[in-house]
Every structure is written in structure tokens, then in C-alpha cells.
N, CA and C atoms as a LAMMPS dump frame, in Angstrom:
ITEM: TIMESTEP
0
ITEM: NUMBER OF ATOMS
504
ITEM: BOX BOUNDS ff ff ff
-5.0000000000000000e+02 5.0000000000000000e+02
-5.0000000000000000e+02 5.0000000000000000e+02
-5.0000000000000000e+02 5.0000000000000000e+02
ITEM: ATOMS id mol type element x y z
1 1 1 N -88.027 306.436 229.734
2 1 2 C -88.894 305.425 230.32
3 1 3 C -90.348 305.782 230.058
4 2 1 N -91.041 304.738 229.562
5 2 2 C -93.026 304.903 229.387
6 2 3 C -93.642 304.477 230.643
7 3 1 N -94.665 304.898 230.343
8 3 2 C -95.822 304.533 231.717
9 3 3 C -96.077 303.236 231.996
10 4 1 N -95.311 302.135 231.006
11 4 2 C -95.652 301.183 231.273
12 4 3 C -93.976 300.297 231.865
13 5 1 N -93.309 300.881 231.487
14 5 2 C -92.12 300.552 232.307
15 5 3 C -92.085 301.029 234.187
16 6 1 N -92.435 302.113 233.909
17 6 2 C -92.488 302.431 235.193
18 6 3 C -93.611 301.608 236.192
19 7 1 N -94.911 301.544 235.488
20 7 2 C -95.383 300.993 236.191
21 7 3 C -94.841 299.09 236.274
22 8 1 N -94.18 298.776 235.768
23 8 2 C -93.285 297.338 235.73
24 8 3 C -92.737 297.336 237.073
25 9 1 N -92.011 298.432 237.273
26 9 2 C -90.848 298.311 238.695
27 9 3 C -91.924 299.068 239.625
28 10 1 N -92.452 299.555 239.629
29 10 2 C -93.565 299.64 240.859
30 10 3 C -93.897 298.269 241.084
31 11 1 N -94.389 297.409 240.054
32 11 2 C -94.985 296.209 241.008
33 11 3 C -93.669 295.209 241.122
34 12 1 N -92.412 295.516 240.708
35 12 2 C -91.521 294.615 241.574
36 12 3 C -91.354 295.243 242.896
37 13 1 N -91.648 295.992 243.305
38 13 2 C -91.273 296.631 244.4
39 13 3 C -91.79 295.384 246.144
40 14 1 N -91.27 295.561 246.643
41 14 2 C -92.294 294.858 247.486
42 14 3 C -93.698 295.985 248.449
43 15 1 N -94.213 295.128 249.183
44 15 2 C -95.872 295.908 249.041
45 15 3 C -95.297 297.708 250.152
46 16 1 N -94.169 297.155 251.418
47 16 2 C -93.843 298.246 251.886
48 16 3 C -92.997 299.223 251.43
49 17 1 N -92.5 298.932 250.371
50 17 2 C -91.937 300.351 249.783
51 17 3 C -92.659 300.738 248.465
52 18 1 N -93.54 299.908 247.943
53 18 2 C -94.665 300.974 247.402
54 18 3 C -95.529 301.867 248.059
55 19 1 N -96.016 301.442 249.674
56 19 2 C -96.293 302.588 250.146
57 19 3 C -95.927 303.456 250.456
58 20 1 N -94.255 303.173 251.242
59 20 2 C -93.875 304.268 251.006
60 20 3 C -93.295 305.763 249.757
61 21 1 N -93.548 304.686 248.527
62 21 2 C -93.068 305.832 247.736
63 21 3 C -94.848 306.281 247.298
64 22 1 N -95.897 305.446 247.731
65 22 2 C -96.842 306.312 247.057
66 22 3 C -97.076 307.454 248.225
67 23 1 N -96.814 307.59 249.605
68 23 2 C -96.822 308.782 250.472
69 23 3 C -95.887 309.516 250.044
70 24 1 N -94.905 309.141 249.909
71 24 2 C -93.793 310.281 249.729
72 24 3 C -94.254 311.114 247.947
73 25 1 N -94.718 310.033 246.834
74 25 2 C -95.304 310.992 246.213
75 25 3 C -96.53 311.938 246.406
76 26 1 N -97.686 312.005 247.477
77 26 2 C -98.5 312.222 247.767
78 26 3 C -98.382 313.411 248.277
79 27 1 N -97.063 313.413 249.369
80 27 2 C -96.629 314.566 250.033
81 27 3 C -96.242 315.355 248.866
82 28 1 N -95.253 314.844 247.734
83 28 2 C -94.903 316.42 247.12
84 28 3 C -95.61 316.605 246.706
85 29 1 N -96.934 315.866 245.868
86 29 2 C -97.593 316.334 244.944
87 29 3 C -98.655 317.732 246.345
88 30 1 N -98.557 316.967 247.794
89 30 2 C -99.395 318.289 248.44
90 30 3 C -98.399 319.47 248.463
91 31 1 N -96.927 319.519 248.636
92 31 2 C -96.011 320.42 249.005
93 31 3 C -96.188 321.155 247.506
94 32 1 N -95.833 320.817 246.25
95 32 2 C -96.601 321.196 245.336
96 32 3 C -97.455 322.24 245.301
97 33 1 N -98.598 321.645 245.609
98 33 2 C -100.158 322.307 245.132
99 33 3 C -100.423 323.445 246.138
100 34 1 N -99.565 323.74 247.325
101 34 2 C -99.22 324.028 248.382
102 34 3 C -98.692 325.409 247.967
103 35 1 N -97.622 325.545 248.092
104 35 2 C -96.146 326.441 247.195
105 35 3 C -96.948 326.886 245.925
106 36 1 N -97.74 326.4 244.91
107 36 2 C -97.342 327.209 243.551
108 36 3 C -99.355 327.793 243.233
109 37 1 N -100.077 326.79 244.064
110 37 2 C -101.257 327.381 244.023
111 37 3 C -102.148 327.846 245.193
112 38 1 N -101.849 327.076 246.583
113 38 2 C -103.018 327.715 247.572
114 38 3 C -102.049 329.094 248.131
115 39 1 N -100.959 328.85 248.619
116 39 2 C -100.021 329.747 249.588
117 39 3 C -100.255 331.548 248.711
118 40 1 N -100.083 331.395 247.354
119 40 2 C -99.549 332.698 246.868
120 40 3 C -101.479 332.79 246.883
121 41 1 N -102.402 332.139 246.432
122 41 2 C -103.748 332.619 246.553
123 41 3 C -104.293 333.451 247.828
124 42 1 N -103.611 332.465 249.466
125 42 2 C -104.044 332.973 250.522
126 42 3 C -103.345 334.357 251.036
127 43 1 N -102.32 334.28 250.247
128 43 2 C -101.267 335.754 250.693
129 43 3 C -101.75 336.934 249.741
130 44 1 N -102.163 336.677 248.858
131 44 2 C -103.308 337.903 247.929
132 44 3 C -104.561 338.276 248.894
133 45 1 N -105.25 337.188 249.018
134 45 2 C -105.943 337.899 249.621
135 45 3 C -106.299 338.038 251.601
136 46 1 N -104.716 338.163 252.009
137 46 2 C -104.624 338.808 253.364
138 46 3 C -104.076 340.388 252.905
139 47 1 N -103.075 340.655 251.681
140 47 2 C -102.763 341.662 251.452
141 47 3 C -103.566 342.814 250.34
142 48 1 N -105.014 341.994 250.278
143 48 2 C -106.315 342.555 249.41
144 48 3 C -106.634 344.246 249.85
145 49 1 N -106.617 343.686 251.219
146 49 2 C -107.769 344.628 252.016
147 49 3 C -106.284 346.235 252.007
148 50 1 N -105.251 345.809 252.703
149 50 2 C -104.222 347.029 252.729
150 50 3 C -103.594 347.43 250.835
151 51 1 N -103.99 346.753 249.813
152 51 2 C -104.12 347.353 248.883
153 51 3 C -104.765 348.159 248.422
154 52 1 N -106.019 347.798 248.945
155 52 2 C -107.44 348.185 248.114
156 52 3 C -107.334 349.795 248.817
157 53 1 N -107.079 349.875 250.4
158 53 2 C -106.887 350.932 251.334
159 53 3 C -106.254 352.005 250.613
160 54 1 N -104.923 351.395 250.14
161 54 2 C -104.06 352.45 249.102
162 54 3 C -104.764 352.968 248.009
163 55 1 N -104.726 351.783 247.514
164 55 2 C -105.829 352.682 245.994
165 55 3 C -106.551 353.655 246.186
166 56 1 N -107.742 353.106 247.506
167 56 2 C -108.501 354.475 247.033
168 56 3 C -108.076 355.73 247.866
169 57 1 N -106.869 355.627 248.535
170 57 2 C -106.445 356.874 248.688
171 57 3 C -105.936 357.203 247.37
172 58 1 N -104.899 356.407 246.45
173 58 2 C -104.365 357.123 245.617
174 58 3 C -105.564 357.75 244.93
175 59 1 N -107.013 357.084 244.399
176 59 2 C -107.791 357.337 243.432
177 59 3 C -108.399 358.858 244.243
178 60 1 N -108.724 358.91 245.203
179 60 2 C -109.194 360.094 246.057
180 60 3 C -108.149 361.617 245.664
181 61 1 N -106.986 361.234 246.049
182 61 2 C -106.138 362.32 245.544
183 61 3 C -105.963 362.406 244.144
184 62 1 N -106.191 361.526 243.227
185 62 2 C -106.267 361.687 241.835
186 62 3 C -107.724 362.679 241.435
187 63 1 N -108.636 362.361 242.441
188 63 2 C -109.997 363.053 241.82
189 63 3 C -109.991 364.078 242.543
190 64 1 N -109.308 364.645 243.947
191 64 2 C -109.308 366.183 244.176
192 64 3 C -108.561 367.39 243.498
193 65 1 N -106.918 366.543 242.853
194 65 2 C -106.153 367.216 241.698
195 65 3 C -106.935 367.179 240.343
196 66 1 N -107.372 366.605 240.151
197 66 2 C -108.609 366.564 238.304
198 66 3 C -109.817 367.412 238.957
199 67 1 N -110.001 367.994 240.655
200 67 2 C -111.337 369.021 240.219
201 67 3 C -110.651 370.131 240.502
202 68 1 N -109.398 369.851 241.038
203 68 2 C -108.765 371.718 241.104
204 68 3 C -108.527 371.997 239.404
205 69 1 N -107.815 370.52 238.593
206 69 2 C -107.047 371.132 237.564
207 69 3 C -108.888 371.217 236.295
208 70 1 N -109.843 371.078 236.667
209 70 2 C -110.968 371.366 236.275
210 70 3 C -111.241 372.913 236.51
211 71 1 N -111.551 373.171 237.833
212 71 2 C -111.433 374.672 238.352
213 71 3 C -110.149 375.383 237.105
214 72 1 N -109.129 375.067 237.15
215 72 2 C -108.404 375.773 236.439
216 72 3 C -107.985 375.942 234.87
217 73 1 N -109.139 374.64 234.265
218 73 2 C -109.158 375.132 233.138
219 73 3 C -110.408 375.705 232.97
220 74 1 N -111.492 375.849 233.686
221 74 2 C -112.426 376.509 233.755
222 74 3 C -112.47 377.971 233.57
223 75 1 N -111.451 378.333 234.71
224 75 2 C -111.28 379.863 234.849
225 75 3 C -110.137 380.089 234.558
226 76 1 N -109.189 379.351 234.116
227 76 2 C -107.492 380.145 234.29
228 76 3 C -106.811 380.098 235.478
229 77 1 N -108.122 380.618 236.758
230 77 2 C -107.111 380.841 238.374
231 77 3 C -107.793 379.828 238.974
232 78 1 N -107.183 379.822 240.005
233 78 2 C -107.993 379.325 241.312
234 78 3 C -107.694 379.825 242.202
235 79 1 N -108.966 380.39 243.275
236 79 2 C -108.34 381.206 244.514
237 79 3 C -108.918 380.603 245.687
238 80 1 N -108.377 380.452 246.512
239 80 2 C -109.007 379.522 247.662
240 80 3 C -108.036 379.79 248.755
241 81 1 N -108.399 379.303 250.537
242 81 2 C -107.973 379.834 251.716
243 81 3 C -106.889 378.738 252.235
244 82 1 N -106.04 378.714 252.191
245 82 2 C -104.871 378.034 253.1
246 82 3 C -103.723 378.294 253.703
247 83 1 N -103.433 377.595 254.599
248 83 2 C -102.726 378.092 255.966
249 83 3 C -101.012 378.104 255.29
250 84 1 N -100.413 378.154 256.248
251 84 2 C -98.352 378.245 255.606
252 84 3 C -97.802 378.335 256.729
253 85 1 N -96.281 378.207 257.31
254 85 2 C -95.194 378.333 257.908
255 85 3 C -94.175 379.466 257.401
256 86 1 N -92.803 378.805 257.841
257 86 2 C -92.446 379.82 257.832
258 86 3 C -91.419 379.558 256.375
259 87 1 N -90.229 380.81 256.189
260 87 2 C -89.818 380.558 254.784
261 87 3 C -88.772 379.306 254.414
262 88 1 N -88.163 379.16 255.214
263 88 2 C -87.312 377.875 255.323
264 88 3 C -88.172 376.695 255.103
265 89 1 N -89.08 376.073 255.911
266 89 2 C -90.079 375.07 255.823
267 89 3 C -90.845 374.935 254.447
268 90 1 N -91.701 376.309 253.959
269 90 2 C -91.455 376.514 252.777
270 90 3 C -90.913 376.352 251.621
271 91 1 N -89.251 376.436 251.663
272 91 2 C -88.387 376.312 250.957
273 91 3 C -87.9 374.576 250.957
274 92 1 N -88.559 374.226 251.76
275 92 2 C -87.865 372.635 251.794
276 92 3 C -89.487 371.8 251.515
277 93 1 N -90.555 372.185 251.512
278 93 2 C -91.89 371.969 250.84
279 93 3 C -91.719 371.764 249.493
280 94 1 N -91.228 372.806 249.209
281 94 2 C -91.259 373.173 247.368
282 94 3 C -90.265 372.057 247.014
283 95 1 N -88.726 372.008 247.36
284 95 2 C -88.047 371.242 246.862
285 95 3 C -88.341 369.513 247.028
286 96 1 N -89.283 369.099 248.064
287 96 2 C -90.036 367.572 247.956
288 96 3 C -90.725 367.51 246.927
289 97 1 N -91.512 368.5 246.23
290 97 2 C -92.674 368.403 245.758
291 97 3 C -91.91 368.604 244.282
292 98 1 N -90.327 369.194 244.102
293 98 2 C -89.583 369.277 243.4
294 98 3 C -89.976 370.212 241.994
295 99 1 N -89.994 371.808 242.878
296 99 2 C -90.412 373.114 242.51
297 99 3 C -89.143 373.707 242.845
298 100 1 N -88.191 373.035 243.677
299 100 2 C -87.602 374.409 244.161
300 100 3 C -86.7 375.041 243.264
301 101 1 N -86.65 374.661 241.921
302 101 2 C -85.822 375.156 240.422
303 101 3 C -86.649 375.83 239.277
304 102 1 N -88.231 375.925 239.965
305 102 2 C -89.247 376.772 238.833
306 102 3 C -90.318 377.62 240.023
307 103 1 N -89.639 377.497 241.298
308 103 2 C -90.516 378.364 242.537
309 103 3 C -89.332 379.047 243.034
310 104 1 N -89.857 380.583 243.612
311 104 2 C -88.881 381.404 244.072
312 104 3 C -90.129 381.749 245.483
313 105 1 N -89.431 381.993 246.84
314 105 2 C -89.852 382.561 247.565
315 105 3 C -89.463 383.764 248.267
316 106 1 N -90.221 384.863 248.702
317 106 2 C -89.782 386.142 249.158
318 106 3 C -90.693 386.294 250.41
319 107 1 N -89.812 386.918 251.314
320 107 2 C -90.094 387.669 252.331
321 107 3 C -90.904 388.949 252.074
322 108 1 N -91.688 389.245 251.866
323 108 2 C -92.648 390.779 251.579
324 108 3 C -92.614 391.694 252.741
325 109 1 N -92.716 391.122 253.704
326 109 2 C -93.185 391.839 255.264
327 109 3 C -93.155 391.063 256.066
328 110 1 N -92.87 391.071 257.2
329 110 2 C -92.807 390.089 257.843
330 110 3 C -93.549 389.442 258.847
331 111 1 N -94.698 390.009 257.985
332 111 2 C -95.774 388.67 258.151
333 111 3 C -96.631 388.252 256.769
334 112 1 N -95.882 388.421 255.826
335 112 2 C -96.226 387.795 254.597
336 112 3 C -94.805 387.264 253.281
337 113 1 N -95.499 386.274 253.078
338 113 2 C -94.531 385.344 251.977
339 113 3 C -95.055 385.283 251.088
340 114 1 N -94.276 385.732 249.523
341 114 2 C -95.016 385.337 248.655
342 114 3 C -94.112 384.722 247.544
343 115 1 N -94.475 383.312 246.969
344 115 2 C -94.354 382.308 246.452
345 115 3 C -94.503 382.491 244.511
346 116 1 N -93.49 382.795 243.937
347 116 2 C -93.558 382.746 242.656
348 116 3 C -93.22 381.35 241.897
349 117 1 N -94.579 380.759 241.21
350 117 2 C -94.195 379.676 240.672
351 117 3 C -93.699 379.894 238.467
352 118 1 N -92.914 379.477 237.866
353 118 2 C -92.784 379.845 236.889
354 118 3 C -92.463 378.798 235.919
355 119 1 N -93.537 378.392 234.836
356 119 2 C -93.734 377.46 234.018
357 119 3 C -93.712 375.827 235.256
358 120 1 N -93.967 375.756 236.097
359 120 2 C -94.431 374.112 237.587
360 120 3 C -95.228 373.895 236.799
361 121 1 N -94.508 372.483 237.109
362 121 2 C -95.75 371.094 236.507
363 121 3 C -97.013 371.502 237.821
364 122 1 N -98.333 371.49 237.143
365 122 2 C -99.221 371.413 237.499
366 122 3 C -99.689 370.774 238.559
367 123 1 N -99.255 369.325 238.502
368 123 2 C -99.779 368.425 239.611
369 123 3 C -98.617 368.376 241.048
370 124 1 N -97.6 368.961 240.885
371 124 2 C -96.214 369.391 241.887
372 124 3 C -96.873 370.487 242.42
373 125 1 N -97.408 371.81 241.89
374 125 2 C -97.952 372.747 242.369
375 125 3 C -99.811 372.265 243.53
376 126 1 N -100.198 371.817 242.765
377 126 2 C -101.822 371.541 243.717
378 126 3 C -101.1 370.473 244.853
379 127 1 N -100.302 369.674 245.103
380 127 2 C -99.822 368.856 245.915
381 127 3 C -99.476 369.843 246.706
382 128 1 N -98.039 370.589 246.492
383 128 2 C -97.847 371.634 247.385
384 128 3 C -99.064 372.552 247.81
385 129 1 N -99.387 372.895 247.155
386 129 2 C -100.403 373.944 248.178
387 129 3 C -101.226 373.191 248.709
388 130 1 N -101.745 371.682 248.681
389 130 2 C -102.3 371.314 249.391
390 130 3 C -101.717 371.041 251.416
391 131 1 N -100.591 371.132 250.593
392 131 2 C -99.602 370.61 251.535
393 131 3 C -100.044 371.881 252.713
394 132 1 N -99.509 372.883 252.046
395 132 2 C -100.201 374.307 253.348
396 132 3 C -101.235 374.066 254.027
397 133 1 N -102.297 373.898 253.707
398 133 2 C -103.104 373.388 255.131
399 133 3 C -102.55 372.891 256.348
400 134 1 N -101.364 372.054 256.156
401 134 2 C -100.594 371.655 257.807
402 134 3 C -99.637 372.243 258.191
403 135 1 N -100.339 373.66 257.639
404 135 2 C -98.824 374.016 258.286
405 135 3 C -99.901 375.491 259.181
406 136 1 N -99.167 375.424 260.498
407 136 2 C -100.259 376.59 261.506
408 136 3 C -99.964 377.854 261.141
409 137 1 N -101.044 378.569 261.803
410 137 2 C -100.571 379.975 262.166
411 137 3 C -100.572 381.071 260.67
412 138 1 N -101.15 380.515 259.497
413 138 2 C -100.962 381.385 258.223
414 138 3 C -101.939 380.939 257.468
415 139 1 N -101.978 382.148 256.565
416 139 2 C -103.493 381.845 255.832
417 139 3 C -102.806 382.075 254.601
418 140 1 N -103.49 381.547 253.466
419 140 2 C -103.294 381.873 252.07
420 140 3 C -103.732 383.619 251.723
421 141 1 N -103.724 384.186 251.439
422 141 2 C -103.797 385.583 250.827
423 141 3 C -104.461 385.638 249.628
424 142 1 N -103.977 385.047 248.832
425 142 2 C -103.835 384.824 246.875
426 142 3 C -103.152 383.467 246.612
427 143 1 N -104.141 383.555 245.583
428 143 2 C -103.047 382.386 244.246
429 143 3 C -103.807 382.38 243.174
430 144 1 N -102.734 382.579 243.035
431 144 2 C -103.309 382.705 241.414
432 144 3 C -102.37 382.228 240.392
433 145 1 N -103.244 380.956 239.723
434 145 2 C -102.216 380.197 238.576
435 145 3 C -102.979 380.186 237.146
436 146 1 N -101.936 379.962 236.414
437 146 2 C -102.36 380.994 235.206
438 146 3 C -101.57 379.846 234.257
439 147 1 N -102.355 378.845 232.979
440 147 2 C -102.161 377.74 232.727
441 147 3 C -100.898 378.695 231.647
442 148 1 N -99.452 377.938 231.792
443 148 2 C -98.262 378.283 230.389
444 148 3 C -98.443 377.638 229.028
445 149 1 N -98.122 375.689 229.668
446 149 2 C -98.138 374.987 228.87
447 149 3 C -99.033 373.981 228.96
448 150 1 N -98.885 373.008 228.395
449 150 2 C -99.861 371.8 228.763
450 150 3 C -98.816 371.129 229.77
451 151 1 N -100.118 371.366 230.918
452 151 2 C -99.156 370.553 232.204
453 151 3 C -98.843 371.58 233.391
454 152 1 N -98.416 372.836 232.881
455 152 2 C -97.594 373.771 233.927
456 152 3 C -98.302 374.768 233.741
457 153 1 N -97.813 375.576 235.126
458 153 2 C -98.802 376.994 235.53
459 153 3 C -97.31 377.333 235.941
460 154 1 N -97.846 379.356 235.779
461 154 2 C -97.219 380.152 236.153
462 154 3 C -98.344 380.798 237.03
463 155 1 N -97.639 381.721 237.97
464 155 2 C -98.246 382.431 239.048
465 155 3 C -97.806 382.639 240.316
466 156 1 N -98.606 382.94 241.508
467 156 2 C -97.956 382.863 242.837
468 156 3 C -98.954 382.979 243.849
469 157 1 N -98.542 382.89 245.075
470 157 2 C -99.335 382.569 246.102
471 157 3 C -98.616 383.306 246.996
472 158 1 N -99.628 384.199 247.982
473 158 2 C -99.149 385.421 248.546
474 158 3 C -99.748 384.175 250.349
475 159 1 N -98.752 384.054 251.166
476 159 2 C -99.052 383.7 252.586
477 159 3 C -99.19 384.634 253.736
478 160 1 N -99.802 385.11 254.59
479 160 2 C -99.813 385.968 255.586
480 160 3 C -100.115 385.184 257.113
481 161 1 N -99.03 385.813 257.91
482 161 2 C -99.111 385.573 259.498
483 161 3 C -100.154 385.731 260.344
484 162 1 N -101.064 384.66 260.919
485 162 2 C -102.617 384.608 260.898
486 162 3 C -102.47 385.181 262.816
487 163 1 N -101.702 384.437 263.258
488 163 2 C -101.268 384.725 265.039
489 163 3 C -99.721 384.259 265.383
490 164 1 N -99.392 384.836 266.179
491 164 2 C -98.084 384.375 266.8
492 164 3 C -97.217 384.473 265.743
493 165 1 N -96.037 383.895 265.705
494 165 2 C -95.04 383.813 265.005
495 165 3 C -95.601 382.956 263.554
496 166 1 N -94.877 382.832 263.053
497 166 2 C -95.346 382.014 261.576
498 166 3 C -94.807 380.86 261.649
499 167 1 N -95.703 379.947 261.851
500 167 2 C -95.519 378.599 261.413
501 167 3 C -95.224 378.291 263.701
502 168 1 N -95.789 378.956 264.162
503 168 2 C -95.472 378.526 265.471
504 168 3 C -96.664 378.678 266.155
């Protein structure tokens, strides 16, 4: 059918059911414009602001791992002060951060842990030790990482019992 057929049986129509079909086209053409252009526009930007929130956390933790892994191609090590728990907690740290098949941990004394990492992806390792800061009662000792490959460090990180029990 052409535009000019159609418009033929529009004007046989009589005058009340051309209005009603020109509302009822009116409505979809709003249900339409509705659904495929304002709705998904106004739902972008209610969910703008809790995106944007994410990003620049992600971008924040992207630029504190690029100035440690700066520090460490700078010097080879990095040595700096952070807290730890105990060896179990530890041991279930490493395996989130998904070390616990290139990290070994030991009991030294018992009020110190020390943490052998061997050929860890780089950015698994600065996550984890960032991670030590929340954990009470222990201080970092040492660390010292020492670049293998592109990407991974070898080294270790010595923890000591700062008060009370470790990690209590």
C-alpha cells in the first residue's frame, strides 16, 4: 500500500474514528519516543553519578599501584610500614588476591610471620599488602620485592606482633 492509498481510507473513515485512530497513533508514536529514546536517556543519567563514584575509585587504585610499581622500578625494592594478623587470615588473604600457589607463609617466632612471595604477579602482590593495613595489632618488619619477570616479583615480607595477640 502507498501514501496515497492509505491516505484514501483515512478519509472514508467517518470523522469519529479518524480521531480515534489519529490518538491512538499519537499515543504509540509517544509510547515509542518514550521506551527507545527519553526512558534509557533518563536512566543514564540517574546511574551517572554511582558510576562516575566507581571509576574514580577504580582510577585512584590504578594510580597508587603505578606509584608503588614506579617506586619499584626505580629501586628494585620497596620498603614501607604495615600492619598484619594472624597466619590463617593471612593464608586466606593471599589465596583472594590469588598468591596462595606462588606465596608461602612461615611462623618465625611467635610474634613474627614471614611471607615468601616467588615469581607473583605484581599487581596481586601491592593489593595484598595493601590489604595489611586492616588488619590490627602487627607491623610490617621488611619487604622486599625484587622485579623476576615483566609483571612479577620475587621476595618477602617479614610481619611482627605490635601488642596483644596477633591480629586481636
Amino acid at each position: 500500500m502507498n501514501f496515497k492509498a492509505i491516505q484514501h481510507a483515512f478519509k472514508q473513515l467517518n470523522p469519529r474514528e479518524q480521531l480515534l485512530l489519529k490518538l491512538a497513533s499519537g499515543l504509540a508514536l509517544t509510547c515509542f519516543t518514550w521506551l527507545v529514546l527519553i526512558e534509557p536517556a533518563v536512566t543514564t543519567l540517574i546511574n551517572a553519578n554511582e558510576r562516575k563514584r566507581e571509576l574514580v575509585k577504580k582510577v585512584n587504585e590504578v594510580n597508587e599501584l603505578a606509584a608503588l610499581l614506579e617506586k619499584l622500578d626505580q629501586s628494585n625494592t620497596i620498603i614501607f610500614d604495615v600492619p598484619t594478623d594472624n597466619l590463617s587470615q593471612l593464608n586466606q588473604l593471599l589465596a583472594q588476591h590469588s598468591l596462595d600457589s606462588t606465596a608461602t607463609t612461615n611462623l618465625v617466632t611467635a610474634d613474627e610471620i614471614e611471607i615468601r612471595f616467588t615469581e607473583s604477579p605484581v599487581i596481586s602482590v601491592l593489593k595484598c599488602v595493601a590489604e595489611f593495613e586492616k588488619m590490627p595489632n602487627t607491623q610490617l618488619t621488611r619487604i622486599e620485592l625484587n622485579k623476576s619477570e615483566a609483571g612479577q616479583v620475587t621476595g618477602q615480607v617479614n610481619l611482627r606482633k605490635t601488642s596483644g595477640q596477633i591480629g586481636g
